[in-house]
N, C-alpha and C positions, 0 to 999 in steps of 0.2 A: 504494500500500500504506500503509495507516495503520498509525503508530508504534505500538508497545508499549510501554504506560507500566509504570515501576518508579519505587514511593515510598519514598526510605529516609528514617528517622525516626532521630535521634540527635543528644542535646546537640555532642556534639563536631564541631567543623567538618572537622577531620581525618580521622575518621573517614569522613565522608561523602564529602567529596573522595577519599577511598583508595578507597570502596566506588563509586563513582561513574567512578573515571578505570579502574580496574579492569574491572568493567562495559561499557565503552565500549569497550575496548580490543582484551577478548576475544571480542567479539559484534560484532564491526562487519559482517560480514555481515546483521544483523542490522538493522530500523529500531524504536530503541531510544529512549526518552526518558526520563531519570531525573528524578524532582524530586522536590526536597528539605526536610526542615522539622526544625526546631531542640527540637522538645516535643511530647509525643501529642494536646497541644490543636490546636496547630498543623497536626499529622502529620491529624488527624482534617478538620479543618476544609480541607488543602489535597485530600485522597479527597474528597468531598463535592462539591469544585467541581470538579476533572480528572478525575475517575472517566470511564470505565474505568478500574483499573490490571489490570495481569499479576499484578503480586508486588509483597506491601509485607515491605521488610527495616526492622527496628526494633529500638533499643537498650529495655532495662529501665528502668534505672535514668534518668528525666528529671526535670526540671521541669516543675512543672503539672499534667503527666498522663503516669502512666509507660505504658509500652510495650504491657504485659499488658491495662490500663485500656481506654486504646485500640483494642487488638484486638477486646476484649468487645465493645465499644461498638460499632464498623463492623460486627461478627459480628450484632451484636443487630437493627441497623437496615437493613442489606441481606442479613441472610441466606446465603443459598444463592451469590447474585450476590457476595458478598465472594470476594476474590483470596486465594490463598495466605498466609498469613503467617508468616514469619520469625523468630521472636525472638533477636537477637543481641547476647549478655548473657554479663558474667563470673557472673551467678547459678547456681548448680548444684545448687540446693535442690529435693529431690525433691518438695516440696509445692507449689511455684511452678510447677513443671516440669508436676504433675498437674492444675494449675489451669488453666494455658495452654491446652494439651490441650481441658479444660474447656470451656473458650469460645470455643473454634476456630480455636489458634494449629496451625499445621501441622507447622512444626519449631522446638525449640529448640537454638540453636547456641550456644556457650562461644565466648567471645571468648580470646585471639585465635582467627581462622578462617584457614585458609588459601588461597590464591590458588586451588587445586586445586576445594578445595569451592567455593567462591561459584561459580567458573566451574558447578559440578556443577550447583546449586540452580539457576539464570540458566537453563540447558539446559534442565532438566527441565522447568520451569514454563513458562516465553516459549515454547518451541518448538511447548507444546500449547494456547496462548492461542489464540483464536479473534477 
């Protein structure tokens, strides 16, 4: 059975590491492979070479290239074939919100998220990954 990748995108290492050990923890039935990147240049560039993913989870606010940027940009250049995305953001601005939306961010989550939901999102998505 081939793994099912999940990309999470976020300056913060802590972040990733919580959203990561999380992930792993609650899905171990599950053959699950996260990997990780520090900036949407980054987050862009490591989708490109590991693609497939399942589901990419991504912060807003980064370096280089924020969250929203990136999503457009995977949306733009693989289309249809782009995974779900995530945005997980203390942003709550209705105009960001409508833009995400926009260029085919799937859900926006308000940071903090709960152990409750991520489990949620992780389910819904991975389980119907093919």
């Amino acid at each position: 059975m081939t793994k099912k990748k999940i990309l999470i995108v976020d300056d913060s290492e802590a972040v990733r590491s919580s959203l990561k050990k999380i992930i792993l923890q609650q899905n171990s039935d599950l053959e699950i492979e996260v990997c990780e990147a520090d900036n949407g240049t980054a987050g862009f560039e490591l989708f490109e070479k590991k693609q497939p993913f399942a589901l990419i989870f991504s912060d807003y606010n980064m370096p280089n290239m924020n969250g929203l940027d990136m999503c457009k940009k995977i949306k733009e250049k693989f289309g249809s074939n782009a995974p779900p995305m995530i945005l997980l953001t203390t942003q709550s601005n209705p105009d960001l919100m409508a833009e995400g939306k926009k260029v085919g961010v799937t859900a926006w989550v308000i940071k903090p998220m709960s152990t409750k939901t991520l489990i949620q999102i992780v389910e819904r998505f991975i389980k119907n990954f093919k």
